[in-house]
C-alpha positions as CSV (number, residue, x, y, z in Angstrom):
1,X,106.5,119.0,97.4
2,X,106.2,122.4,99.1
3,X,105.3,125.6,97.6
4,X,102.9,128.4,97.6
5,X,100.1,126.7,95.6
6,X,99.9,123.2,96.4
7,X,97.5,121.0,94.2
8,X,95.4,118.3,95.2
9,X,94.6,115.7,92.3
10,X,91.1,112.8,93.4
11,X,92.0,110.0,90.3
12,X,90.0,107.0,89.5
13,X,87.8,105.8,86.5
14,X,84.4,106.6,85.4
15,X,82.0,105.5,88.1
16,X,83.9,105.0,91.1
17,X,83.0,107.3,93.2
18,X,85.6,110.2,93.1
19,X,82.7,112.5,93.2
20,X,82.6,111.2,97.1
21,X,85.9,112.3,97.8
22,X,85.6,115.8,96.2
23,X,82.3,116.3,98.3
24,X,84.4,115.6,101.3
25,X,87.2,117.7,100.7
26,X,84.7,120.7,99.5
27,X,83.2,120.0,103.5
28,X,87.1,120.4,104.4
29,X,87.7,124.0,102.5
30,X,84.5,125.3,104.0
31,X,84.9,124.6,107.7
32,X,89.0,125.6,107.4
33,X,88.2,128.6,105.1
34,X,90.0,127.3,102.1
35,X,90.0,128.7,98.8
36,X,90.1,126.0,96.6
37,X,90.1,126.5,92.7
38,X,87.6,123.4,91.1
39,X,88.8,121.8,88.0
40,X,87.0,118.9,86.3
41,X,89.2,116.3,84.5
42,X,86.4,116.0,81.9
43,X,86.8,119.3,80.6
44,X,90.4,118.1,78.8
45,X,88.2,116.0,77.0
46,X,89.6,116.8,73.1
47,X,86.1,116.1,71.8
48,X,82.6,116.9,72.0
49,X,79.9,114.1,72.3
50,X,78.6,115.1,68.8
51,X,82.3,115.0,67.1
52,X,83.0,111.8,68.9
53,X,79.8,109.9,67.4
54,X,80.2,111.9,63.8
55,X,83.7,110.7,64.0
56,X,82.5,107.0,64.6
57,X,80.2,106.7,61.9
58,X,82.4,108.0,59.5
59,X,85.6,106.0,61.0
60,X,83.9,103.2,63.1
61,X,86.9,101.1,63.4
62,X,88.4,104.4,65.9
63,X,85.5,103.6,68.2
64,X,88.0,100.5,70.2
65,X,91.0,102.8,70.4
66,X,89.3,106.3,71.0
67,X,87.7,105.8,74.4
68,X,87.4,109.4,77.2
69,X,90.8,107.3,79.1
70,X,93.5,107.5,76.1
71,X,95.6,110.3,75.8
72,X,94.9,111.0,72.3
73,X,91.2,111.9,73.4
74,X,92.5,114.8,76.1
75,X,93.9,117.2,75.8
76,X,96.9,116.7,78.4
77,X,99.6,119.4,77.1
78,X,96.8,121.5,78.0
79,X,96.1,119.6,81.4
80,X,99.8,119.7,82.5
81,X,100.2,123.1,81.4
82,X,97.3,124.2,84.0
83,X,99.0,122.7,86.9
84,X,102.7,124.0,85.8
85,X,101.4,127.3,85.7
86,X,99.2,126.9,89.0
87,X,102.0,125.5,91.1
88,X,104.5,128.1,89.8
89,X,102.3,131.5,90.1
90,X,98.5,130.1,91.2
91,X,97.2,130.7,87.7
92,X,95.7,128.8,84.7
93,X,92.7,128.6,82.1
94,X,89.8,126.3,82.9
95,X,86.9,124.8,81.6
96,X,83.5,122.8,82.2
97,X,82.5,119.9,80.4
98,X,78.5,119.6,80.5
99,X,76.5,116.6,81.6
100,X,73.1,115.7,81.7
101,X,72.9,116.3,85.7
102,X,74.4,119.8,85.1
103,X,70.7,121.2,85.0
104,X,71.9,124.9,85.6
105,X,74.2,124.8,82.7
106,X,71.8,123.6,80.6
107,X,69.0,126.3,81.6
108,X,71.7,128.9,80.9
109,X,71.9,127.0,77.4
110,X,74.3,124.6,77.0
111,X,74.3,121.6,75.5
112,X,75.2,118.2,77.2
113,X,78.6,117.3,75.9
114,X,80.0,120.3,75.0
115,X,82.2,122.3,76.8
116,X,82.4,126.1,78.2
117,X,84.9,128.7,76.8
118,X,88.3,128.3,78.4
119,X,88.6,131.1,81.0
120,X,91.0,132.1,84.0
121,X,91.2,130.4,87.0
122,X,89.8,132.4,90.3
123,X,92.3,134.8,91.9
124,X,93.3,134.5,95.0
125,X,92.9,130.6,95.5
126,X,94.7,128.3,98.2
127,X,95.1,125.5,96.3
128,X,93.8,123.5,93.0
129,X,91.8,120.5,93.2
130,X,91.5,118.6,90.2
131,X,88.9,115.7,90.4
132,X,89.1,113.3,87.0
133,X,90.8,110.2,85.1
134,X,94.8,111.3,84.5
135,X,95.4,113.4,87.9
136,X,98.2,110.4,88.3
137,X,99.0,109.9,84.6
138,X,102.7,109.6,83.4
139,X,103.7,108.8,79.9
140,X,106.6,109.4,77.5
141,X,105.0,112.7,76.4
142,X,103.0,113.4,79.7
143,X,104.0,113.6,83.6
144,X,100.9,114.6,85.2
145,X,101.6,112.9,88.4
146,X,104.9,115.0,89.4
147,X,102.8,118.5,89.8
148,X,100.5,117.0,92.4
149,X,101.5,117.5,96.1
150,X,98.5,114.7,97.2
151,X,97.1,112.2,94.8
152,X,94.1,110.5,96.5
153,X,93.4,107.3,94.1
154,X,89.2,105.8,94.1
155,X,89.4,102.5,93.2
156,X,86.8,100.4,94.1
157,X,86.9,97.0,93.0
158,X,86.1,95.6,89.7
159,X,82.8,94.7,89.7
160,X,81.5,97.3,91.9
161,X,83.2,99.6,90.0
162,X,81.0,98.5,87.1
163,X,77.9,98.5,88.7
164,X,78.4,102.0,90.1
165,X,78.9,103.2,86.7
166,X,75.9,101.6,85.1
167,X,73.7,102.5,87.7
168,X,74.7,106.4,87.5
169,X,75.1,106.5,83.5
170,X,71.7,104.7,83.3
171,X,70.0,106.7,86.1
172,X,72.0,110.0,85.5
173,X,72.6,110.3,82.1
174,X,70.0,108.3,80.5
175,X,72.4,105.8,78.8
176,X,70.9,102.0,78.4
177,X,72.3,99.2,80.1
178,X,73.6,97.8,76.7
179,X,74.9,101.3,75.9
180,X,76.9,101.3,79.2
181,X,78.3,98.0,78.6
182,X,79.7,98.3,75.7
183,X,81.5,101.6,76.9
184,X,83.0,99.7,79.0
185,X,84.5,96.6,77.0
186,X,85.1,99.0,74.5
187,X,87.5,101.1,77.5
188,X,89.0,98.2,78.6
189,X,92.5,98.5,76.9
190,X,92.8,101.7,78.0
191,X,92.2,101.3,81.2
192,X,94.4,98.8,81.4
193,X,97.2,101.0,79.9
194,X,96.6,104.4,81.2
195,X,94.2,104.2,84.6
196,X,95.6,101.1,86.5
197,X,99.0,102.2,86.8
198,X,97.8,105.9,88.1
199,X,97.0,104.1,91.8
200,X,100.8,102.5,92.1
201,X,101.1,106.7,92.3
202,X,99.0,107.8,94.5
203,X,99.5,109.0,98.1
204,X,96.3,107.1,99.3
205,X,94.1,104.7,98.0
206,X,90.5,104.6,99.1
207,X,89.2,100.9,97.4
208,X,85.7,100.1,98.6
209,X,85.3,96.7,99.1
210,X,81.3,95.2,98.8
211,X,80.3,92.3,101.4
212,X,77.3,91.0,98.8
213,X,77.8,89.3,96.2
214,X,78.5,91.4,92.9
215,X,79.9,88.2,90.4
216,X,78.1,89.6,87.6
217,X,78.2,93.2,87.7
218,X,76.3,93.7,84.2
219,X,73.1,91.9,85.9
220,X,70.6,94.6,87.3
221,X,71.2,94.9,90.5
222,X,71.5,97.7,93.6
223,X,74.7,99.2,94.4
224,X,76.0,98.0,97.6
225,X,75.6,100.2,100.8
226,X,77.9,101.2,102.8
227,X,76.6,99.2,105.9
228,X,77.6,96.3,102.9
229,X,80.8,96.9,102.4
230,X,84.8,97.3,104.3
231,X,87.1,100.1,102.4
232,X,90.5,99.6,102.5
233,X,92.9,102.5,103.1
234,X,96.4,102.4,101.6
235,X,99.1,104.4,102.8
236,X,102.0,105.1,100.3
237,X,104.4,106.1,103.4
238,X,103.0,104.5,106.7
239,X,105.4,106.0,108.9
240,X,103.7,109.4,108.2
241,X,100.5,108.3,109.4
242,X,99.4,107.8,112.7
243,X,98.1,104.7,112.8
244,X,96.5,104.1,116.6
245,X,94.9,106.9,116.9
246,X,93.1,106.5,113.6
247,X,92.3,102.6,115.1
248,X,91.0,104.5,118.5
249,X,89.2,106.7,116.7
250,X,87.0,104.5,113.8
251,X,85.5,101.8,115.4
252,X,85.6,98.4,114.5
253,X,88.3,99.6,112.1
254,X,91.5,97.2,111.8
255,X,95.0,96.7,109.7
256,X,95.4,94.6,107.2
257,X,99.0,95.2,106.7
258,X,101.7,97.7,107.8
259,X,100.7,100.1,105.6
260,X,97.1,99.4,104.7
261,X,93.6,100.6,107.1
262,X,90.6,98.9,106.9
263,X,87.6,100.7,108.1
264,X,83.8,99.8,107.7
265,X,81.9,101.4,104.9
266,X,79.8,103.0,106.8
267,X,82.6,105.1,108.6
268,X,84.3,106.3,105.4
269,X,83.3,109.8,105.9
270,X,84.7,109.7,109.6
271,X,87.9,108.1,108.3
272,X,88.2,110.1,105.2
273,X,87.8,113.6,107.3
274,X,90.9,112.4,109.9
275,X,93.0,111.2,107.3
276,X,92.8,114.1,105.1
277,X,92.0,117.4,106.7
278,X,95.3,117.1,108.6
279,X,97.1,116.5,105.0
280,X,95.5,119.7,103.9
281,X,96.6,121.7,106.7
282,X,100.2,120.6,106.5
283,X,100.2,121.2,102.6
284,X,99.0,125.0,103.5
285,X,101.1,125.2,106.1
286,X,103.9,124.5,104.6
287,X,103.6,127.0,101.6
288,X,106.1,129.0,100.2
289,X,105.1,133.1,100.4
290,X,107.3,135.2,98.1
């Protein structure tokens, strides 16, 4: 897609490392002098932390089909309406959803897991990035996917996937292992439905790939290191990529299949900055000015 404001979209679940991607891209807009508008998937959450757990001990049955991946927990009208209106005129109404690590937030008074007033969008912005769980999502009500010029999927596998999000929810946001865990069973269907299909979408697939053994991700454990681990780099159209140079460029990097990079964990940074600032300067060069 080409137009004036292009929008970036950084999908994957809840603890696989999207937050790495966005930091690498917000490296990007400085040193190219982009003006990126920041929007955080979990402020289309429909419900506060409080009404979610009133909700569950009045209806505790809802807790198995009422997990942060459904639809009927977000608020996507609202979602696909921000990047309709972005794309067509670079405007929209935003909003921050608070966590325990947002410590400046919470000085300035609010509460974890409740959300800012909606407000406008910055003026003047390049492009949107949108960092969060549906940035691929399509449905019979909802077509998230067909507003985003690049769609950058996280998907680490399974198990590390798990043990990324224990350790941060535990570490972060003061959740108990046991707490964590059952999140996560009690996700699983939705997951299934709504966040799996999101990465047969995407543009490029980052899926870290851990070198240890991780066979039982709910036992304590350290997260794998990057030295510990390959990350394979899927390429929705191959013949748009330039494939030697990124081989001459990333040591000890290799492919796996025609379409597919594999690079060593601890050159993700270096691979993720040549695969993705040229996308970003294409995407701005190739807007539309009325």
């Amino acid at each position: 897609m080409s137009r004036e404001y292009p929008i970036i979209a950084v999908t994957g679940s809840s603890g696989a490392g999207t937050t790495t991607v966005k930091r690498t891209f917000e490296r990007m807009f400085a040193r190219e002098d982009v003006h990126a508008a920041f929007v955080d998937g979990d402020a289309f959450h429909r419900y506060t932390r409080q009404e979610l757990a009133r909700m569950f001990r009045e209806e505790p049955e809802r807790k198995d089909e009422l997990s942060h991946f459904a639809v009927e927990a977000n608020l996507l009208d609202k979602l696909e309406e921000l990047f309709l209106e972005y794309g067509e005129n670079g405007v929209g109404t935003y909003r921050h959803y608070i966590h325990a690590e947002d410590k400046s937030m919470i000085e300035a008074g609010y509460q974890v897991g409740t959300f800012t007033e909606w407000q406008s969008l910055p003026s003047g912005t390049d492009l949107l990035f949108y960092e969060g769980l549906h940035g691929g999502l399509v449905t019979a009500e909802h077509d998230i996917a067909r507003h985003v010029d690049l769609l950058v999927g996280v998907a680490p596998t399974m198990n590390l996937e798990w043990i990324q999000k224990i350790d941060r929810d535990i570490q972060a946001r003061g959740y108990t292992q046991e707490a964590v865990i059952d999140t996560i069973l009690g996700r699983m269907d939705d997951y299934v439905r709504y966040i799996l299909p999101q990465f047969s979408r995407t543009h490029i697939n980052f899926q870290r790939v851990p070198t240890v053994d991780t066979s039982n991700p709910f036992e304590v454990q350290d997260i794998p290191t990057d030295a510990e681990s390959f990350v394979v780099i899927r390429f929705r159209d191959p013949a748009t990529v330039d494939f030697p140079y990124l081989l001459a460029m990333i040591q000890d990097s290799f492919m796996s299949r025609p379409h597919t990079l594999v690079v060593p964990g601890s050159r993700l940074s270096l691979a993720m900055e040549l695969i993705l600032a040229p996308l970003v300067r294409h995407l701005l060069a190739q807007r539309r000015f009325r």
